[in-house]
C-alpha positions, 0 to 999 in steps of 0.5 A: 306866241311865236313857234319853235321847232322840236324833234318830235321824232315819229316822224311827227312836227312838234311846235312849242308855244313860247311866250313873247312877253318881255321880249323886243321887236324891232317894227321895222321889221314888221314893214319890211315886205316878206317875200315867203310870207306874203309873195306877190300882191295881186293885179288888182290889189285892193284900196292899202295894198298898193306897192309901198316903198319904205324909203320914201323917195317915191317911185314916181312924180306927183306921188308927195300929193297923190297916191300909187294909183291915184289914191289920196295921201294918207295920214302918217301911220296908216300904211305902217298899221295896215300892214302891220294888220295883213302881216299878222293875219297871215301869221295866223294863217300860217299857224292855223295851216302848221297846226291844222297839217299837225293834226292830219298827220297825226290822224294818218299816223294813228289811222296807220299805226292802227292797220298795222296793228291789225294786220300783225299777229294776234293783234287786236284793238285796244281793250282798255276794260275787260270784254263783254260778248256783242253777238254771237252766231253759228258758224262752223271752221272744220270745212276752212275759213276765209277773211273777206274785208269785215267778213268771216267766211264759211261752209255750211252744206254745200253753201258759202256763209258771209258774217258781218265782223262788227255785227255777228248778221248774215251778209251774204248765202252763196250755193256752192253747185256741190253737195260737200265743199270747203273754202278759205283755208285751214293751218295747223299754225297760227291762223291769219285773219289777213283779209283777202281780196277773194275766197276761193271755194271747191264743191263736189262729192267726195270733197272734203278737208284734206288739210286733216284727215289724210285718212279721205279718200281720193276718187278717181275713175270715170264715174266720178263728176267734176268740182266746182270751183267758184270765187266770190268776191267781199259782196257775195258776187261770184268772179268766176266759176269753173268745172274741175276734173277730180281724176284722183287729185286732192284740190283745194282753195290756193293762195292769191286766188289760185286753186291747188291740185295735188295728185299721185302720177307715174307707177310704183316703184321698188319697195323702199324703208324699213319692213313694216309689220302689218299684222304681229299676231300672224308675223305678217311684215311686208318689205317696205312700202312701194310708192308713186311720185306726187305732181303739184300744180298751182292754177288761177282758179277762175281761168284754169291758167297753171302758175307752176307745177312741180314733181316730188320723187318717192322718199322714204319718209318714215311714218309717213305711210302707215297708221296703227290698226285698231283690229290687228294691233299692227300698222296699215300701210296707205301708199297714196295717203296725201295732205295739202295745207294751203295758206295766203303764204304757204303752199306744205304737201305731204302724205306717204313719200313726200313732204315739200313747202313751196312759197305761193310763187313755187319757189321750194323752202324746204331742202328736197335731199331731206324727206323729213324736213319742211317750213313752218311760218313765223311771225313777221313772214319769216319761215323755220324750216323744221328739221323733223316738220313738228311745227305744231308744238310750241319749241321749233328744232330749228335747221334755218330761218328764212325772210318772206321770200325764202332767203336764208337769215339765220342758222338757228342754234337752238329752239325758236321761241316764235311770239305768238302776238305782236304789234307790228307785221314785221316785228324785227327780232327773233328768239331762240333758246339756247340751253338754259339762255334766251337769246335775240337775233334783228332781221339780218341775224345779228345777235342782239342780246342774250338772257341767262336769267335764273328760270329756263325761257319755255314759250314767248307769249307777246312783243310789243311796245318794246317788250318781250313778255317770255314764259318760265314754268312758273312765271312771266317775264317783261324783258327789253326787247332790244337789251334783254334787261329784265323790267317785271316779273309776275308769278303765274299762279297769281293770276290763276283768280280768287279760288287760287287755282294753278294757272297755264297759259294757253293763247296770248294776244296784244292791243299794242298796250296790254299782253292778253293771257288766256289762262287755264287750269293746267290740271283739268284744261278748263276754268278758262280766264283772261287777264290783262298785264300793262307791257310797261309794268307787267300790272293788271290792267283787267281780269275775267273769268269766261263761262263755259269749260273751256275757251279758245280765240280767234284775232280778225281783223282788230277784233277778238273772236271766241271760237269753239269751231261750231259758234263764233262770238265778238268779244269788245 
């Protein structure tokens, strides 16, 4: 059958057998030599290759008795077969080439397809049955947490702890040369199991999570020995080790291979805020707080050369430097209180006076005239600078959208509703919620669509496939993610399970096929349960309930991990 060429699309070929029967062929155009087809004949050509002249007239004497080359003269239609043979071989081979080239581009186009997936938020492979646990190993997230490739890193004592992903096995123990220690890092965000070349680990007393317990204190003075920063590459070898002043600094593991060093410099300056009550019982107020200036430098941790710094003035941030006292009834006021939060893609200081987000080359994302704003990280590698820094609750109040190299796109005019699982690491659209309406914008802040549904869009769970899958407060809802039409709706209770019970969804994942829920009951928090709905139809693809009180989850890598930050187990 001969080929015919269609649009596949995709970027794929696409050929359609079509049948011949029936159809004429002139054979003059079977012997007629093709030049593209069977290109030059060889030096030595062997015995029915020679050059053929189809007129006849010869090109030579003696040729009407003896053939080109000295062969004998044929019977009539030799030539005319043979040709006819070499002319189909090398269709064939033709054939075999195009389809044996279809299938390796369609090999590299799944085996892309499928590391973008991973790499995309809250993705995961493909989950076509409900999951069963594979293995399951302690492992403990409060002292941070690195992405080797097929590794999950952690602290455990003073040393650094390699699991293999696929099979739950020790790979590898590394001492740490201190007695406290934290590696990878921690985010109040979404975290990202993008797998990093390295991890980057800091050791040393008095080390500990800065990134959430701004209450740790930071020593300084002279009795106080240095850290140890060690960089350890997928097979445990260490790259680089180094000894690091602590002199009061918060450190802790940077993006890029790079160590973080924030530190209070200068001296205090005049009192600044409102007055603080500090004690109501005895009408102790004090006027203000009087605060010192923050330096923040990004080294390279193995060499110790700096990439940048930068120096953050005293602000009246309010809140930022008091806690409530437990004895007094009345408010503490900590001057020197910091908080670091370092990320493969984001850099946010803050504590009592300043708050800054820095993309990891040092450019600033926030706006430093306003104390109280600061960046959020987006699906797609976008960030929302928050004007009121409350990034960990699920509506954003928005001032700007920014791209990943900090580039204003959009003045967002409501709440951002970020996804909080797609199939695509650049998804391309944005949701915002304007009043009672939804509303998408495409990558440069072109608005798409605008949904003025009956129910008041909450949360935006999944996109994928071309699907939002968007929350109401009582269902779910699959809208066409580039028109906003409405293709499914499902009623959240109907998928709290057989016993009936209320139904909230606390995670969402995606396989490119399926929106994952984990649901729970909204009443109690527990009863924890997954269910599967197709993104084409919103029906249930599959459905379990998950022992134990209560279940939160982690996507690594393609897989999905169950995670209560003491004991990790692979669910596929």
């Amino acid at each position: 059958m001969p080929l015919r060429r269609r649009d596949g699309g995709d970027d794929r070929r696409t050929f359609e057998l079509v049948e011949s029967a029936g159809v004429e062929v002139d054979p003059d155009l079977l012997d007629a030599p093709h030049p593209v087809l069977l290109g030059a004949l060889p030096r030595d050509a062997p015995p029915g290759l020679e050059p053929h002249d189809p007129t006849g007239t010869g090109g030579g004497e003696g040729l009407d008795e003896v053939g080109a080359g000295g062969s004998l003269p044929r019977a009539p239609g030799v030539d005319r077969r043979r040709r006819r043979w070499v002319a189909a071989a090398v269709v064939t081979g033709v054939v075999a080439v195009l389809v044996g080239g279809m299938l390796v581009v369609d090999a590299v186009t799944s085996r892309d397809a499928q590391e973008r997936l991973e790499a995309a938020r809250g993705a995961v492979r493909p989950l076509d049955v409900a999951p069963t646990e594979r293995w399951t190993a302690p492992a403990a997230a409060d002292r941070g947490v690195g992405f080797l490739p097929g590794l999950l890193v952690t602290v455990e004592g003073d040393e650094a702890v390699a699991l293999d992903l696929d099979t739950g096995a020790e790979a590898w123990r590394v001492a740490l040369g201190g007695d406290e220690a934290v590696c990878g890092s921690w985010s109040p965000w979404e975290l990202s199991s993008v797998a990093s070349r390295e991890v980057v680990c800091v050791a040393g007393t008095g080390i500990g999570p800065f990134w959430y317990d701004p209450g740790a204190q930071v020593r300084s003075g002279t009795g106080v020995p240095p850290a140890t920063v060690t960089v350890l590459d997928a097979a445990g070898r260490v790259v680089g080790e180094r000894e690091v002043k602590i002199a009061g600094a918060v450190l802790a593991p940077g993006p890029d291979g790079g160590l973080v060093r924030v530190e209070r410099v200068g001296d205090p300056g005049p009192p600044s805020g409102p007055p603080v009550s500090v004690d109501p019982g005895a009408g102790e107020t004090v006027d203000g707080v009087a605060g010192r200036d923050v330096l923040v430098t990004v080294e390279d941790a193995v060499t110790g050369d700096v990439r940048w710094r930068s120096e953050l003035p005293f602000q009246d941030v309010p809140w930022s430097c008091t806690s409530w006292d437990a004895e007094t009834g009345g408010e503490e006021i900590d001057p020197d209180r910091l908080t670091l939060v370092a990320t493969e893609t984001l850099v946010d200081v803050g504590g009592c006076g300043v708050a800054a987000s820095f993309l990891p080359d040092g450019e600033r994302l926030d706006d430093p005239d306003l104390p109280t704003d600061g960046a959020v990280p987006l699906a797609g590698g976008r960030f929302l600078v928050d004007a009121d820094r409350q990034g960990t609750t699920g509506a954003l109040r928005a001032d700007r959208v920014l791209d990943p190299a900090g580039v204003p796109v959009l003045d967002a005019p409501g709440e951002v509703l970020d996804p909080q699982a797609t199939d695509d690491p650049a998804p391309g659209v944005l949701f915002v919620r304007d009043g009672i309406d939804l509303r998408a914008y495409d990558d440069e802040g072109a608005r798409l669509w605008t949904y003025d549904g009956a129910r008041v869009p909450e949360a935006v769970y999944v996109l994928a496939e071309g699907t939002a899958v968007v929350a109401t407060a009582s269902t779910v809802l699959g809208l066409d993610a580039l028109s906003g039409e409405q293709t499914w709706s499902r009623f959240l209770d109907d998928l709290g399970g057989d016993e009936g019970r209320s139904a909230m969804v606390t995670q969402a994942f995606t396989d490119g096929r399926c929106a994952i829920l984990v649901l729970v009951d909204p009443s109690t928090g527990t009863h924890p349960r997954v269910v599967a709905l197709e993104l084409s139809s919103g029906s249930v693809a599959w459905e379990q309930d998950l022992e134990g009180e209560w279940a939160s989850f982690v996507p690594a890598q393609g897989r999905l991990l169950r995670w209560d930050g003491q004991t990790v187990a692979l669910l596929g």
